[in-house]
Backbone bond lengths (Angstrom), bond angles and torsions (degrees), N, CA, C in turn:
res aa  C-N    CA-C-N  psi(-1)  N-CA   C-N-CA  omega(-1)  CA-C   N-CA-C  phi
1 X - - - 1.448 - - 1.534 110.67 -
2 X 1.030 104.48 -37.53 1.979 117.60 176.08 1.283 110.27 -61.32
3 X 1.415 117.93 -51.34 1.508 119.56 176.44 1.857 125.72 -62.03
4 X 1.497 89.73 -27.78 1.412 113.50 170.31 1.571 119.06 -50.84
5 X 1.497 88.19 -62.79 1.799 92.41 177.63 1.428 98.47 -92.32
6 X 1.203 134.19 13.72 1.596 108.60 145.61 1.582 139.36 -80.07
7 X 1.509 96.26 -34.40 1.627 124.83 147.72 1.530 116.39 -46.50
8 X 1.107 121.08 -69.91 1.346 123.89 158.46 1.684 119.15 -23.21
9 X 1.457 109.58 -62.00 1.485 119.90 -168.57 1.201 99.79 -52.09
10 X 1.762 104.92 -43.55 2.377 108.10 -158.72 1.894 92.25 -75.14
11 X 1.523 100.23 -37.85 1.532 84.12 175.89 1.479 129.34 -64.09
12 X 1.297 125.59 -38.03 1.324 123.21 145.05 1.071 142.84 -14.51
13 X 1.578 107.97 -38.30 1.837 127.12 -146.02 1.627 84.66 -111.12
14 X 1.469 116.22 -55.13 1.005 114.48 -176.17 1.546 117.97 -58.96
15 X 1.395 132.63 -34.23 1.423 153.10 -161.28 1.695 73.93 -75.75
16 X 1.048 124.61 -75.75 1.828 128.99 -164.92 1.487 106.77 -44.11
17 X 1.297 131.73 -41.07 1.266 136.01 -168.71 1.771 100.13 -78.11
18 X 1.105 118.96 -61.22 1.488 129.69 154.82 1.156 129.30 -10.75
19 X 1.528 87.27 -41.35 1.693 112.36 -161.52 1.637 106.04 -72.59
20 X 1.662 109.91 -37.93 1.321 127.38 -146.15 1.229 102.69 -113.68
21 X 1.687 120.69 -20.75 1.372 109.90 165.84 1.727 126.61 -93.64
22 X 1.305 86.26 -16.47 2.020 98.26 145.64 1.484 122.02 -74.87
23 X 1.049 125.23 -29.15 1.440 134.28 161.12 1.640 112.20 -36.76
24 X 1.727 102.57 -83.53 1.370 99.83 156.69 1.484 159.04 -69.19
25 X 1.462 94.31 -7.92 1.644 109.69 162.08 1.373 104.90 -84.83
26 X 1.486 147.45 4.27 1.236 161.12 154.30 2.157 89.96 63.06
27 X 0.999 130.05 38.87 1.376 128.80 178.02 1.303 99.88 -77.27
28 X 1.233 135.78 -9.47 1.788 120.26 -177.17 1.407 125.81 98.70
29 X 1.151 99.52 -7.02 1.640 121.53 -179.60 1.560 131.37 -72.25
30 X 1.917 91.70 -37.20 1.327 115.09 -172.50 1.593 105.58 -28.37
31 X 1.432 116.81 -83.31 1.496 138.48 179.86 0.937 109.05 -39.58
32 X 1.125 148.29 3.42 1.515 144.23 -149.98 1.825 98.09 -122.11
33 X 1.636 74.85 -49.46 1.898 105.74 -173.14 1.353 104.80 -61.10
34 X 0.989 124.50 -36.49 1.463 140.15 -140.91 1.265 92.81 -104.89
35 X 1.259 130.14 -69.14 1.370 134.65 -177.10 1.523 112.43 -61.03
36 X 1.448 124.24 -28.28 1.647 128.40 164.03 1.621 105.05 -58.82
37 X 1.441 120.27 -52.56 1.343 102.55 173.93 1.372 136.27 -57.77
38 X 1.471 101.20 -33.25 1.238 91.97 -176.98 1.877 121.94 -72.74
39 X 1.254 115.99 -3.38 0.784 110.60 -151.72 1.895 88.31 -110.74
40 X 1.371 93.19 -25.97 1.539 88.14 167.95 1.711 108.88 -73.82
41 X 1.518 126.30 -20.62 1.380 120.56 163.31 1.892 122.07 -46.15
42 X 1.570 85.58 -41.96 1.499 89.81 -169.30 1.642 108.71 -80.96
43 X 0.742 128.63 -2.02 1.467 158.37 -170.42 1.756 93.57 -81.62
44 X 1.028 101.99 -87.31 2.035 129.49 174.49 1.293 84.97 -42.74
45 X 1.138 143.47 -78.01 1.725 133.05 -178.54 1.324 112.11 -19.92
46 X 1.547 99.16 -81.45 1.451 110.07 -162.85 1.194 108.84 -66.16
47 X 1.950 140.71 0.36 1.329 125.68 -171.51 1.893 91.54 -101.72
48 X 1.718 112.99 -31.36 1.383 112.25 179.70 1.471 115.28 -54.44
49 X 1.523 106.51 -37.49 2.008 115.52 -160.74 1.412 81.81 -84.62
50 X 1.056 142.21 -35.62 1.175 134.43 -171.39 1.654 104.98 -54.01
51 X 1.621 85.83 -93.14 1.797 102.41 176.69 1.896 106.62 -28.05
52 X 1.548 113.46 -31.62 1.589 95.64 -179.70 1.632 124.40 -87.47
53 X 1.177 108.00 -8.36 1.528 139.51 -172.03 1.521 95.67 -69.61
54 X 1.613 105.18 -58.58 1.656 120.61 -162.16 1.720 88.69 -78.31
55 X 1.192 130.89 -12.96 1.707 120.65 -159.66 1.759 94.22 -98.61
56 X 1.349 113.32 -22.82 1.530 118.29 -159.04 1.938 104.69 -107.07
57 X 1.695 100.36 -4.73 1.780 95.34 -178.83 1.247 80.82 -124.99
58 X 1.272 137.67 13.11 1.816 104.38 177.12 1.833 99.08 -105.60
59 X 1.133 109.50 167.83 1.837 111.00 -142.07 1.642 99.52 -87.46
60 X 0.846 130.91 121.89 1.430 137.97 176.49 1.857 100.94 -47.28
61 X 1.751 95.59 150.64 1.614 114.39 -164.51 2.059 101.78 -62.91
62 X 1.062 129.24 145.37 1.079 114.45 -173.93 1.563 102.15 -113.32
63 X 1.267 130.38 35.59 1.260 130.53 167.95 1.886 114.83 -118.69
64 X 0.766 110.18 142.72 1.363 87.36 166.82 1.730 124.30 -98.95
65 X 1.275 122.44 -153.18 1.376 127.05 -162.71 1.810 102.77 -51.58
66 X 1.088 103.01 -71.60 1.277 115.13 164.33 1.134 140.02 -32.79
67 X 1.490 137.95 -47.84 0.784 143.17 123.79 2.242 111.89 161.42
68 X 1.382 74.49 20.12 1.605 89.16 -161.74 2.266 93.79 -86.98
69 X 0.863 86.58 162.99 2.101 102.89 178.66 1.932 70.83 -73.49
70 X 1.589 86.55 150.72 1.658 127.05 136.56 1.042 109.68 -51.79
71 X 1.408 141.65 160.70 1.264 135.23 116.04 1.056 149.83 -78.32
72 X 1.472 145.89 100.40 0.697 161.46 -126.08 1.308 123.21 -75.65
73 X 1.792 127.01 112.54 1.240 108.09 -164.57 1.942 100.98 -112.61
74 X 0.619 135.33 34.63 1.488 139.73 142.50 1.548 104.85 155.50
75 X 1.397 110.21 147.60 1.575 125.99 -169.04 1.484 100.41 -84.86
76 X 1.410 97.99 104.20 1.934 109.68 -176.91 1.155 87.83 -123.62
77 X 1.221 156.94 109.08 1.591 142.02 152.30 1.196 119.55 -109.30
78 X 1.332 113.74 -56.74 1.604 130.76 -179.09 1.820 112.40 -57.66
79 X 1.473 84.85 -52.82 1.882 82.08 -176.06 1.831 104.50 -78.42
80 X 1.515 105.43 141.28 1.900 88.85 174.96 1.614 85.78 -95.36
81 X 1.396 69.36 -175.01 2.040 87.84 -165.30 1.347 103.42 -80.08
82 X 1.007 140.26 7.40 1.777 146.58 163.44 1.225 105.21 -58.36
83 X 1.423 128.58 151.93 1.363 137.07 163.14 1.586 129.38 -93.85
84 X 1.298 130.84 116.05 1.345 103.67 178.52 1.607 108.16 -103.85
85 X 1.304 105.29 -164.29 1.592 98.31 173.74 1.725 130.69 -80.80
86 X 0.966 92.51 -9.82 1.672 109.89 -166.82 1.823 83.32 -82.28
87 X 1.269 120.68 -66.29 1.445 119.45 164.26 1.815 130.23 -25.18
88 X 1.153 97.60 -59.40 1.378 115.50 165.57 1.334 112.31 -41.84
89 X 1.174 95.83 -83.80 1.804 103.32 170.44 1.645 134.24 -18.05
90 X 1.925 90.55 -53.52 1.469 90.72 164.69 1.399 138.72 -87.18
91 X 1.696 108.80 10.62 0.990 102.92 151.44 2.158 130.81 -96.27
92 X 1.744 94.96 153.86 1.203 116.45 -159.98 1.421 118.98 -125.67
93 X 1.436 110.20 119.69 1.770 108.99 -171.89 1.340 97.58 -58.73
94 X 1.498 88.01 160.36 1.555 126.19 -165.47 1.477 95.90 65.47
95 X 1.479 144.93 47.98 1.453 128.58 148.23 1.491 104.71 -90.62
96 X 1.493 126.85 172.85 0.988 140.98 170.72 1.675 119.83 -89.23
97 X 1.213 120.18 150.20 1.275 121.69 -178.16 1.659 111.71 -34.90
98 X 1.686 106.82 -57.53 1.466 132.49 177.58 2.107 109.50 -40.19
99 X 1.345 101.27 -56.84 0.919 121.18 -179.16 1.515 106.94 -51.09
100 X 1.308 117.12 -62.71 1.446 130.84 -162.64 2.092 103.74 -73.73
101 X 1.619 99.12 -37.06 1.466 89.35 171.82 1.631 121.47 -88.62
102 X 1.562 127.28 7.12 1.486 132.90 146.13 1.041 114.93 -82.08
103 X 1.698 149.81 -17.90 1.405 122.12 155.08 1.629 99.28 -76.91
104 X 1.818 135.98 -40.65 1.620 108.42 -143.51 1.873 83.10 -85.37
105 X 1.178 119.98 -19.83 1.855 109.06 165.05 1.688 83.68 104.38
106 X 1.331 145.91 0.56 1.529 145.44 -179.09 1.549 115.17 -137.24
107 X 1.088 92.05 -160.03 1.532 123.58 -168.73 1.722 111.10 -138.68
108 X 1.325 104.91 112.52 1.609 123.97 -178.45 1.810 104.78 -50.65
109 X 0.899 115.47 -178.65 1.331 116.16 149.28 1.718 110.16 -141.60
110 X 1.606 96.56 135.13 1.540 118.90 -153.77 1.652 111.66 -57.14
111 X 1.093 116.92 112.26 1.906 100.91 -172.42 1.961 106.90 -104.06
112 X 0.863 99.82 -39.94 1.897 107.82 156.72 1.815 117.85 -139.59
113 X 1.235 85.23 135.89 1.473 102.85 156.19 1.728 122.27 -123.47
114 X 1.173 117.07 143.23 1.336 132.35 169.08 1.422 131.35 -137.86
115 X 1.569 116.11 164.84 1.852 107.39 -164.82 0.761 100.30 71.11
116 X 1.972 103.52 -171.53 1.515 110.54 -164.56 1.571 89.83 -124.02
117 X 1.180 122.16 127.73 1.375 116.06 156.61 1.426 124.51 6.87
118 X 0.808 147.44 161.22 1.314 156.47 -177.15 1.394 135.69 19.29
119 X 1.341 101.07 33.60 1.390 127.54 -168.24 1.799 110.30 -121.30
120 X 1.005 105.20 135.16 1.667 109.47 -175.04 1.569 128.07 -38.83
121 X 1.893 93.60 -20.66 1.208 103.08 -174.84 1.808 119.04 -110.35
122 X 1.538 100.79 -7.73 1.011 103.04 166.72 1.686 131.92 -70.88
123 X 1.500 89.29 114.92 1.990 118.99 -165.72 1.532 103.36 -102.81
124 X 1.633 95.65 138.88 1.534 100.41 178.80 1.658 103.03 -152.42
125 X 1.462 101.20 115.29 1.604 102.44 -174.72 1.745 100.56 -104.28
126 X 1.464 89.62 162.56 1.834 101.99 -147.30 1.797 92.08 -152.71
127 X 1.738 88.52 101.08 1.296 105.78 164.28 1.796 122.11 -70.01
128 X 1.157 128.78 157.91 1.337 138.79 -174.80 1.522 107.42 -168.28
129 X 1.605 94.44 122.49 1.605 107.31 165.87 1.602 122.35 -64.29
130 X 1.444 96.69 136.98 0.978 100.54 177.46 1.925 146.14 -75.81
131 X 0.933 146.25 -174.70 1.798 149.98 160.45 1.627 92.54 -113.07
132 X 1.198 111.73 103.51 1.390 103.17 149.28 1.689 101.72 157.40
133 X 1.381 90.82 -123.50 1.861 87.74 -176.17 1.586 118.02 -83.40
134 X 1.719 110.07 162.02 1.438 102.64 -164.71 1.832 106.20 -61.25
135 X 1.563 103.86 141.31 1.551 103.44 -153.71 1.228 149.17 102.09
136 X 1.062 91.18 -4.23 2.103 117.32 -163.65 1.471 91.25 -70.21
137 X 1.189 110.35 128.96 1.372 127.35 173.98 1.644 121.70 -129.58
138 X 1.742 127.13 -179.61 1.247 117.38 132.41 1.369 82.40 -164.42
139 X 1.658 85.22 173.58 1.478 112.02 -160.71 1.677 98.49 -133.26
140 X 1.570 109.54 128.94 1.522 97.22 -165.85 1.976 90.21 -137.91
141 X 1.721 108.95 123.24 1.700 98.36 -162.48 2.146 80.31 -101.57
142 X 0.912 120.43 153.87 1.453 156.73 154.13 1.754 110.46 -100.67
143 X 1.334 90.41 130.47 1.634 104.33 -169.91 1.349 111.40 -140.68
144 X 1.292 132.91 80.66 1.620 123.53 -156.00 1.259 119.72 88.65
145 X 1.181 122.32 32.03 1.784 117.56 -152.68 1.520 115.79 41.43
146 X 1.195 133.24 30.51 1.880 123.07 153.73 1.821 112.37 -136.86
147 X 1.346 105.15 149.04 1.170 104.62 -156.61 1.670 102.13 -70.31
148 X 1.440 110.71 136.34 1.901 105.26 175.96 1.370 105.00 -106.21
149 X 1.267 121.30 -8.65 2.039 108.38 -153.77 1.811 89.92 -164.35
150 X 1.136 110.90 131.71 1.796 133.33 173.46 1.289 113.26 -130.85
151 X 1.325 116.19 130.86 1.550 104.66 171.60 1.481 106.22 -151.46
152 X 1.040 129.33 146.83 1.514 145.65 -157.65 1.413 141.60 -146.75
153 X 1.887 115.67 101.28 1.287 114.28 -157.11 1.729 94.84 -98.95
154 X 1.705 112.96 136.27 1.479 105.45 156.78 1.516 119.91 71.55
155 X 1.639 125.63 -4.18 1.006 95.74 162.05 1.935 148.29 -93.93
156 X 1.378 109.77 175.70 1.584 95.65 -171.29 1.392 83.06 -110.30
């Protein structure tokens, strides 16, 4: 697929050069030339977003350098760590962090913390991407270890 849109790219480059020495030999071609490249550009686009699409959902190596397993810190596979609304929904104040990351299937990423750990008042709100429209978010605050406050833009 890499070699694809590299082929693609020289064909492009070449279509442009084409483009410009029909330009000045005024033979009629120019537009022709010009408009073939571009379309071989959009071509090279869609084979790069592609190839990066397939590089960013296929599942990371589960060994490391060495050659030994990870260890495994909880079996999430099926659900991705995105939130949708049906998810949302089922969550319910007073759950626990644990609780709330086995229905959304992830791990938030931390946007404030305050207090000291292990204190009644120690609060930690936990952003999560959303399923749905461009922007889809939620925002889930922890107050004592159980959830007090959810809020939710855009999702399906």
């Amino acid at each position: 697929m890499v070699l694809l849109s590299i082929l693609c790219f020289l064909l492009f480059l070449l279509l442009i050069v084409l483009s410009i020495v029909h330009l000045f030999k005024k033979t009629g071609k120019a537009k022709w030339m010009f408009l073939s490249s571009i379309g071989s550009l959009v071509i090279c686009i869609a084979l790069v977003v592609s190839n990066a699409l397939t590089l960013v959902s296929s599942p990371p190596d589960a060994t490391q350098p060495n050659g030994q397993l990870e260890p495994e810190k909880k079996e999430i596979v099926e659900n991705p760590s995105t939130i949708n609304l049906s998810e949302f929904n089922r969550l319910k104040m007073g759950m626990s962090y644990d609780q709330a990351t086995d229905i959304i299937g992830g791990y938030g990423e931390v946007l404030s913390e305050g207090e000291a750990e292990g204190t009644p008042f120690h609060t930690i709100v936990y952003q999560y991407e959303g399923e749905g429209s461009l922007g889809a978010n939620a925002n889930l605050m922890f107050q004592g270890g159980k959830l007090t406050n959810k809020a939710q833009y855009g999702l399906k």
